[in-house]
VEXTORKOL-603256 format. One record per residue (C-alpha): residue number from 1; residue in three letters; x, y, z. Coordinates in nm, 3 decimals. Layout:
<site nr="NUM" rest="ALA" u="X" v="Y" w="Z"/>
...
***
This chain:
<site nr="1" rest="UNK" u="-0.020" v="0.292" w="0.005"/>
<site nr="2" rest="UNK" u="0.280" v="0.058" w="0.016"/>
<site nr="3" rest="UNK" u="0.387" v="-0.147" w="-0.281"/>
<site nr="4" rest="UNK" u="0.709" v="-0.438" w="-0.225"/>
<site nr="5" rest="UNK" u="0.843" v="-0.497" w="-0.577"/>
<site nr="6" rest="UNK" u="0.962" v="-0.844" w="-0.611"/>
<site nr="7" rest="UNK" u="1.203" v="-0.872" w="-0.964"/>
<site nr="8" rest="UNK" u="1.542" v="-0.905" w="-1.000"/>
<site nr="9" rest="UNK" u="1.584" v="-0.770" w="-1.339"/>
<site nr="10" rest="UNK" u="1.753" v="-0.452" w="-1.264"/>
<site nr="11" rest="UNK" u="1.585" v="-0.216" w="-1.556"/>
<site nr="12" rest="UNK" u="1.246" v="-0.357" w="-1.535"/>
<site nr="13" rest="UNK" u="1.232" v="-0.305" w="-1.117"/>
<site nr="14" rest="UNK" u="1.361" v="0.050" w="-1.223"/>
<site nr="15" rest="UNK" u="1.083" v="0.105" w="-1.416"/>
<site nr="16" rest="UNK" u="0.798" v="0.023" w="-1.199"/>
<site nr="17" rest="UNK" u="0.902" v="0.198" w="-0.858"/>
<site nr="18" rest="UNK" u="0.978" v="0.498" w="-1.088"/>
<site nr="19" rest="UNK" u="0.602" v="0.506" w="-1.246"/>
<site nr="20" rest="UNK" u="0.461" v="0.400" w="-0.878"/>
<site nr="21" rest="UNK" u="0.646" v="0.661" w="-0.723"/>
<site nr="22" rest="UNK" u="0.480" v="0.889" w="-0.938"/>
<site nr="23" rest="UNK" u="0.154" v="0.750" w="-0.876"/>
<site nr="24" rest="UNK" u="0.187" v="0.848" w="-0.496"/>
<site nr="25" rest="UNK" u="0.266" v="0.524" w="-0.393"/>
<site nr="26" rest="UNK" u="0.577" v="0.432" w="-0.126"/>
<site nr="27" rest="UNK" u="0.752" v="0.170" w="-0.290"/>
<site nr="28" rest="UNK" u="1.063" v="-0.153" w="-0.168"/>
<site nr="29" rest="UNK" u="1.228" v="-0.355" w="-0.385"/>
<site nr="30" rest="UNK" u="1.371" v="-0.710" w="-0.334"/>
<site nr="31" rest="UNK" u="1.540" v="-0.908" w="-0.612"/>
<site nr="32" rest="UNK" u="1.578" v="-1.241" w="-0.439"/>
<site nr="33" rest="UNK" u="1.345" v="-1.470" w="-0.202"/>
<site nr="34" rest="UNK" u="1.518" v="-1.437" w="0.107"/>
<site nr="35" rest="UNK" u="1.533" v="-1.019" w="0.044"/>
<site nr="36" rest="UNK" u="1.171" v="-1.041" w="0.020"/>
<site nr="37" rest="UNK" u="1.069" v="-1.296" w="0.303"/>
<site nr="38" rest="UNK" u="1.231" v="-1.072" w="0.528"/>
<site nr="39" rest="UNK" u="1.074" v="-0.787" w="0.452"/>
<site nr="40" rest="UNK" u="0.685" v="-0.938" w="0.445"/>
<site nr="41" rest="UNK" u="0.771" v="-1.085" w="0.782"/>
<site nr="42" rest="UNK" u="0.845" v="-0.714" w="0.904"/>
<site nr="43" rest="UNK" u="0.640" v="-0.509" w="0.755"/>
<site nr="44" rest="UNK" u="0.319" v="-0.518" w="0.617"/>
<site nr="45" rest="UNK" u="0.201" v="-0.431" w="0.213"/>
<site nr="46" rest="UNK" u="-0.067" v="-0.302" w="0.067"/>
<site nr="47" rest="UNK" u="0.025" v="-0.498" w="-0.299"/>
<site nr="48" rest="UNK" u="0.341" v="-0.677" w="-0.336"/>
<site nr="49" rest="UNK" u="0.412" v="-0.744" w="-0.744"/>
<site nr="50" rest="UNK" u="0.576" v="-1.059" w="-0.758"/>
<site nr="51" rest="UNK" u="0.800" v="-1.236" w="-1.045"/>
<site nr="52" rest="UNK" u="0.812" v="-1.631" w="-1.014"/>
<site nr="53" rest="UNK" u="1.131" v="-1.629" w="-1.177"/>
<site nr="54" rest="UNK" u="1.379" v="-1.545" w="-0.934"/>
<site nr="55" rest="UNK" u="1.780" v="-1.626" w="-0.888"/>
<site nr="56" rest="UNK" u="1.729" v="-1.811" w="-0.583"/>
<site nr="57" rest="UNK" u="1.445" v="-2.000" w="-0.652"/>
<site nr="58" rest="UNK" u="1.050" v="-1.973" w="-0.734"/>
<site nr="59" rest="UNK" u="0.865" v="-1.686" w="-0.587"/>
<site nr="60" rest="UNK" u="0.545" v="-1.918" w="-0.544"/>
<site nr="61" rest="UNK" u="0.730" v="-2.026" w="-0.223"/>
<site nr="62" rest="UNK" u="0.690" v="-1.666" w="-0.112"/>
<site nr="63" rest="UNK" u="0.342" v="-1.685" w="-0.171"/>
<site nr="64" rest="UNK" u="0.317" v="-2.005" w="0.053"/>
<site nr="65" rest="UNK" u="0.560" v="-1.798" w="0.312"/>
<site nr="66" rest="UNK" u="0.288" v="-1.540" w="0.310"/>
<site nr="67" rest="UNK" u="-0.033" v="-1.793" w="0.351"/>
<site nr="68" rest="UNK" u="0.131" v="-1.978" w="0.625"/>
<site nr="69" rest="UNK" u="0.202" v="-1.650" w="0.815"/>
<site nr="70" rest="UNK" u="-0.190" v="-1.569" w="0.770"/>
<site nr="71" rest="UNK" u="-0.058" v="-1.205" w="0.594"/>
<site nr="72" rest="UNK" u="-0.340" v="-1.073" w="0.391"/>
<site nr="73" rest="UNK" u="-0.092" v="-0.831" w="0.161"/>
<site nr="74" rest="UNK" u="-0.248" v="-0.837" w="-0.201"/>
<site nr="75" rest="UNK" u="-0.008" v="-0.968" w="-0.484"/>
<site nr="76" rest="UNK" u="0.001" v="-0.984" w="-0.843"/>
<site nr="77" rest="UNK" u="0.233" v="-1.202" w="-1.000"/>
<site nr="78" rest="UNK" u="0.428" v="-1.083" w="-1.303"/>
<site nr="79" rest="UNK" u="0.597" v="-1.305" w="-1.511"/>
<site nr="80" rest="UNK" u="0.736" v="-1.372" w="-1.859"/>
<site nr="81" rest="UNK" u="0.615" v="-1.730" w="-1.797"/>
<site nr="82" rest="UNK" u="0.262" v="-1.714" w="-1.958"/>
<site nr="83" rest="UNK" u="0.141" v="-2.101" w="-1.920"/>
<site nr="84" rest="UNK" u="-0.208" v="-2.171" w="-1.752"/>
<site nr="85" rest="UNK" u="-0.010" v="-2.387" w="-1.507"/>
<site nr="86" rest="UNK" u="0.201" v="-2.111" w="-1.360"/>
<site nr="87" rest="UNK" u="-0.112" v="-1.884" w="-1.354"/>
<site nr="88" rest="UNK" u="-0.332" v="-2.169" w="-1.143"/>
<site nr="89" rest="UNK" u="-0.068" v="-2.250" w="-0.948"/>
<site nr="90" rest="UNK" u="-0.024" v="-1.870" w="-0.894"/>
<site nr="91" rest="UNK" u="-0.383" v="-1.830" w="-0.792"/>
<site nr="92" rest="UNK" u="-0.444" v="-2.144" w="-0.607"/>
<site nr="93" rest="UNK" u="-0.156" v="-2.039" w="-0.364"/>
<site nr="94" rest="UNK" u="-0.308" v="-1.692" w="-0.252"/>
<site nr="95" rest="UNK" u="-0.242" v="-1.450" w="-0.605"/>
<site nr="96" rest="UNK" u="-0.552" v="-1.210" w="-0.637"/>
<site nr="97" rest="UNK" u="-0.382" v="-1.127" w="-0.945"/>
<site nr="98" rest="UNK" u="-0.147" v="-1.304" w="-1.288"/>
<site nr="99" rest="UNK" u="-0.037" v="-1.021" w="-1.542"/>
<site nr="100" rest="UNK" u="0.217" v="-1.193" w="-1.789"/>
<site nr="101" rest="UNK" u="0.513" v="-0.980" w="-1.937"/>
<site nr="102" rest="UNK" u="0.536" v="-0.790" w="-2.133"/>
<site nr="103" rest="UNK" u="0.272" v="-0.511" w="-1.979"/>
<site nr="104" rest="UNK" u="0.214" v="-0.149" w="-2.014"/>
<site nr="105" rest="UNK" u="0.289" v="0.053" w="-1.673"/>
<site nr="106" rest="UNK" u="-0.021" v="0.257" w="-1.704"/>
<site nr="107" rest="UNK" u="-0.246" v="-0.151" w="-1.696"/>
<site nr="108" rest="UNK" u="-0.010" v="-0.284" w="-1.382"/>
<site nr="109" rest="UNK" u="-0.081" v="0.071" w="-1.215"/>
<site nr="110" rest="UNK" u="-0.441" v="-0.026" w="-1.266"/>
<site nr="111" rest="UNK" u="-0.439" v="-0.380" w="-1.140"/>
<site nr="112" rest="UNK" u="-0.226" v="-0.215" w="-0.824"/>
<site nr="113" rest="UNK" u="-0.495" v="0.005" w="-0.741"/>
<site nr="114" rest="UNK" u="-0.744" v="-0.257" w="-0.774"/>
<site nr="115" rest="UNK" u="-0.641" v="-0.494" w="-0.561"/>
<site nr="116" rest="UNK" u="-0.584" v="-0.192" w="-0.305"/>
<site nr="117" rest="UNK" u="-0.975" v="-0.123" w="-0.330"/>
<site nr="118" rest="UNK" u="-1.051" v="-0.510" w="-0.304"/>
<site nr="119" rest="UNK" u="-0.815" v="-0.591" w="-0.013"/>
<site nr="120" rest="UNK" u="-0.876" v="-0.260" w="0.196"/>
<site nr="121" rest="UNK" u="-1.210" v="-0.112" w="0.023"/>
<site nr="122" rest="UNK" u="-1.433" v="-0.376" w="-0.039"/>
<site nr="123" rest="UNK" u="-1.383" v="-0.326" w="-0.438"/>
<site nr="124" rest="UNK" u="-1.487" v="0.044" w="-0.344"/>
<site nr="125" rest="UNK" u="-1.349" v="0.357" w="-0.543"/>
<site nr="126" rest="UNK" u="-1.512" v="0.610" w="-0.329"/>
<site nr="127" rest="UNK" u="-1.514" v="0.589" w="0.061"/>
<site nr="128" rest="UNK" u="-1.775" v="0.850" w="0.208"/>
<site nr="129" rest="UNK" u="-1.730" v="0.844" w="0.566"/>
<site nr="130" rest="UNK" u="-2.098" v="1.071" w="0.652"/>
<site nr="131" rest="UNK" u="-1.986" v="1.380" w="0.534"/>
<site nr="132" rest="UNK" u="-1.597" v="1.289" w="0.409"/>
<site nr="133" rest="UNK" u="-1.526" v="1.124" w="0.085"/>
<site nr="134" rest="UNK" u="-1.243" v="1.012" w="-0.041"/>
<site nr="135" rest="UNK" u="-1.202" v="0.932" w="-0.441"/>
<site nr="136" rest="UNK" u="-0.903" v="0.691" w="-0.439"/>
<site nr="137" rest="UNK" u="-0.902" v="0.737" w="-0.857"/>
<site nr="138" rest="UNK" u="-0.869" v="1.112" w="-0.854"/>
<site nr="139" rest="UNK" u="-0.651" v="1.111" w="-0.524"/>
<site nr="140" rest="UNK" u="-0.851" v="1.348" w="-0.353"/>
<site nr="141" rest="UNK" u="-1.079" v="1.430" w="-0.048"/>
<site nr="142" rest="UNK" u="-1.393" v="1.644" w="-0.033"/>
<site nr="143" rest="UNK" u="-1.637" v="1.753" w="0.333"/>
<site nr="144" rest="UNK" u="-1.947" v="1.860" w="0.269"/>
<site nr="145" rest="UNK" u="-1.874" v="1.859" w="-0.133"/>
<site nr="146" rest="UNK" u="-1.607" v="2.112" w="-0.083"/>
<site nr="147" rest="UNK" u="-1.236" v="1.984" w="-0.188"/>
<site nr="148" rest="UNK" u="-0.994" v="1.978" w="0.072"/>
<site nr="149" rest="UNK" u="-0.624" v="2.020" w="-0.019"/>
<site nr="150" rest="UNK" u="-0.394" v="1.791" w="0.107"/>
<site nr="151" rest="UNK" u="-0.033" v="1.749" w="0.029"/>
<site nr="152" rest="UNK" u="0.087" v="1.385" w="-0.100"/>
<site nr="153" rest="UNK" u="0.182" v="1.279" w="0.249"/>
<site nr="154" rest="UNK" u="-0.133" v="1.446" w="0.430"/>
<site nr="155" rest="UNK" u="-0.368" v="1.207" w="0.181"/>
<site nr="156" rest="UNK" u="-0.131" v="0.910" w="0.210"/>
<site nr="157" rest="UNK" u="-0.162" v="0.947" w="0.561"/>
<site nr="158" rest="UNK" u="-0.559" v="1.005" w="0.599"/>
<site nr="159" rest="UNK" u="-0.621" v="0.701" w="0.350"/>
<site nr="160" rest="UNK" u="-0.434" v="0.465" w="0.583"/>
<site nr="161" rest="UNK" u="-0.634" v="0.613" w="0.875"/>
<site nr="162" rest="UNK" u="-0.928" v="0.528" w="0.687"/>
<site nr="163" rest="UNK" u="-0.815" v="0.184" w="0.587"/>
<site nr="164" rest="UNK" u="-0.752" v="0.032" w="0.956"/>
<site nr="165" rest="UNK" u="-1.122" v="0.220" w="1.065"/>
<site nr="166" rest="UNK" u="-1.175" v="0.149" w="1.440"/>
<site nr="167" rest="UNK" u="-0.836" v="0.029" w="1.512"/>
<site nr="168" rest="UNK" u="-0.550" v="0.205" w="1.660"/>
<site nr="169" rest="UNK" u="-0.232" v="0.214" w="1.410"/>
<site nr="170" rest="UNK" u="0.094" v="0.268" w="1.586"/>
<site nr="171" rest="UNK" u="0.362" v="0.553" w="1.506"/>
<site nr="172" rest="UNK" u="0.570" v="0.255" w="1.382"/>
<site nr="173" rest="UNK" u="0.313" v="0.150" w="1.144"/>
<site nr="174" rest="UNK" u="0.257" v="0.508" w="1.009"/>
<site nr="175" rest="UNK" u="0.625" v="0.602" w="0.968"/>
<site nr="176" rest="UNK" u="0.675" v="0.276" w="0.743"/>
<site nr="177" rest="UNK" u="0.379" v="0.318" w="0.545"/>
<site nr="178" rest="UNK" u="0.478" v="0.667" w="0.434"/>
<site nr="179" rest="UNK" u="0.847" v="0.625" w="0.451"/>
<site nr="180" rest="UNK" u="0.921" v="0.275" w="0.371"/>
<site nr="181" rest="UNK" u="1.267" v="0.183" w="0.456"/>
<site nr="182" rest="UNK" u="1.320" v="0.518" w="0.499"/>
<site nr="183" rest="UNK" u="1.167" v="0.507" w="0.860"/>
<site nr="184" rest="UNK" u="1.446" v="0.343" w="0.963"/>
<site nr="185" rest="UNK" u="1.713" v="0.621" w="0.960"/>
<site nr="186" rest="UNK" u="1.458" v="0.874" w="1.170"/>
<site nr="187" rest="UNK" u="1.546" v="0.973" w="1.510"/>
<site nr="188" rest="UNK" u="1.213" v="1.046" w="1.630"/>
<site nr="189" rest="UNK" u="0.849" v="1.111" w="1.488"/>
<site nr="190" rest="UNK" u="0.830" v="1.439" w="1.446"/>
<site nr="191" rest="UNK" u="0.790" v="1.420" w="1.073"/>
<site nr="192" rest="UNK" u="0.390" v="1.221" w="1.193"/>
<site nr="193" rest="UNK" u="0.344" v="1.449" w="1.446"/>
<site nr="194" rest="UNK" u="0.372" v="1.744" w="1.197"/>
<site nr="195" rest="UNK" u="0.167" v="1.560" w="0.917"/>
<site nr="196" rest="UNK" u="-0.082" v="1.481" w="1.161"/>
<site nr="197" rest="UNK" u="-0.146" v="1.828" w="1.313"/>
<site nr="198" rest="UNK" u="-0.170" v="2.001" w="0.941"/>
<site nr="199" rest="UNK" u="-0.445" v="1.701" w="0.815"/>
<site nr="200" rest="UNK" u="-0.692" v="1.761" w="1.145"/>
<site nr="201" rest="UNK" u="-0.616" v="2.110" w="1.109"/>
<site nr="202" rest="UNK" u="-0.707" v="2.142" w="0.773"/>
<site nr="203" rest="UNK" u="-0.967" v="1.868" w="0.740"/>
<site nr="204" rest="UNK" u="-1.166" v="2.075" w="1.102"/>
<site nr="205" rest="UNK" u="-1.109" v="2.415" w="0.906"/>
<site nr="206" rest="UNK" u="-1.361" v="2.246" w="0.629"/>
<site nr="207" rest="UNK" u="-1.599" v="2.158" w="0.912"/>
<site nr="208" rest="UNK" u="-1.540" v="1.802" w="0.932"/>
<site nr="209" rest="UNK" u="-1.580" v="1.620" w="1.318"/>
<site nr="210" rest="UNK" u="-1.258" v="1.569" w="1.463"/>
<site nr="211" rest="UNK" u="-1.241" v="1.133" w="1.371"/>
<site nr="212" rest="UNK" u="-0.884" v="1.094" w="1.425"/>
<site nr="213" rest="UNK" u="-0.772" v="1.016" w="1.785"/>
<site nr="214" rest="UNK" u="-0.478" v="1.036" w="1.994"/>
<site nr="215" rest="UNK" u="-0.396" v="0.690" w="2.178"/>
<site nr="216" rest="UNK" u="-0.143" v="0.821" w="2.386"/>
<site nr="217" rest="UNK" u="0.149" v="0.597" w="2.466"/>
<site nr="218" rest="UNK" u="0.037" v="0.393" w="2.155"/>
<site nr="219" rest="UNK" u="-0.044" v="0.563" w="1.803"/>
<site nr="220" rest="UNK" u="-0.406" v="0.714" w="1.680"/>
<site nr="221" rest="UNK" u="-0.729" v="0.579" w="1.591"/>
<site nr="222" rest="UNK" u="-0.968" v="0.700" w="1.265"/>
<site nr="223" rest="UNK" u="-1.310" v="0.674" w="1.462"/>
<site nr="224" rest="UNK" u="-1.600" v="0.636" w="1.313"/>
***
């Protein structure tokens, strides 16, 4: 899952993409409106954690940016400003979430994940896919009841699968959601090619049906 960090106070961005990090999670940081109106209108977020407050202006304009693009990326706004008029003008303009400063990491990790599970889930915790589940809390996927283990990028990589169902993702689209900017700086994508062959191999090995598809010339498709 990708997170865009919005907050130009150096320490406090710091903080966050160093406990999302650890919570699996690919994570970008932008410390002014124009950083982060570029990057929305290139790539696409699963959560983007927004502070109104920023040196070039209000981030409620990125908001509007974002509803008059029709992008559906969650966001929670963080802010020290804790009036009921920032939080309904927060909301009314396309928020799904307001958590004032200061917060505890381990209650913004929460609020992450659940706007994840509203925006790509349907509020679920637990996708089971007929004889594949996948517990998004515990970070883990099971066929047949028996645990499959994945490595970090081999679940990051089957959950976004699982999240665009039926449609085919591009190679583009899977580099940057496990790489980030990173993706930008590879040559090729042999990195997805090798991800992909160890998930299918190890998710046929537990006897699972063979639901990811190669669109050739294009990307691959989760089929279900």
């Amino acid at each position: 899952m990708k997170v865009l960090v919005v907050e130009d106070e150096h320490e406090m961005s710091k903080s966050i993409l160093q406990y999302l990090r650890q919570e699996s999670y690919v994570c970008e940081v932008a410390s002014t409106i124009e950083q982060a109106e570029e990057k929305i209108m290139m790539h696409d977020y699963d959560c983007i954690l927004l502070d109104i407050t920023l040196p070039d202006g209000s981030g409620l304009s990125i908001l509007k940016k974002l509803k008059d693009e029709g992008k559906l990326d969650g966001v929670i706004i963080i802010s020290a400003k804790n009036s009921i008029d920032d939080k309904i003008k927060g909301l009314n303009f396309g928020a799904d979430d307001y958590l004032p400063k200061p917060f505890h990491l381990a209650e913004l990790g929460a609020r992450v994940s659940a706007v994840i599970r509203r925006k790509r889930f349907e509020g679920n915790n637990t996708i089971k896919l007929h004889e594949l589940i996948v517990d998004l809390g515990a970070k883990s996927v099971s066929v047949n009841g028996k645990e499959v283990e994945l490595t970090r990028k081999e679940y990051d990589l089957l959950v976004f699968l699982v999240a665009n169902k039926n449609r085919v993702v591009t190679k583009n689209a899977i580099a940057e959601h496990l790489s980030g900017d990173e993706a930008e700086v590879f040559d090729n994508f042999d990195f997805i090619y090798a991800h992909m062959k160890n998930l299918k191999k190890k998710l046929t090995e537990a006897s699972c049906p063979d639901y990811i598809k190669t669109i050739y010339g294009l990307g691959y498709k989760f089929g279900v």
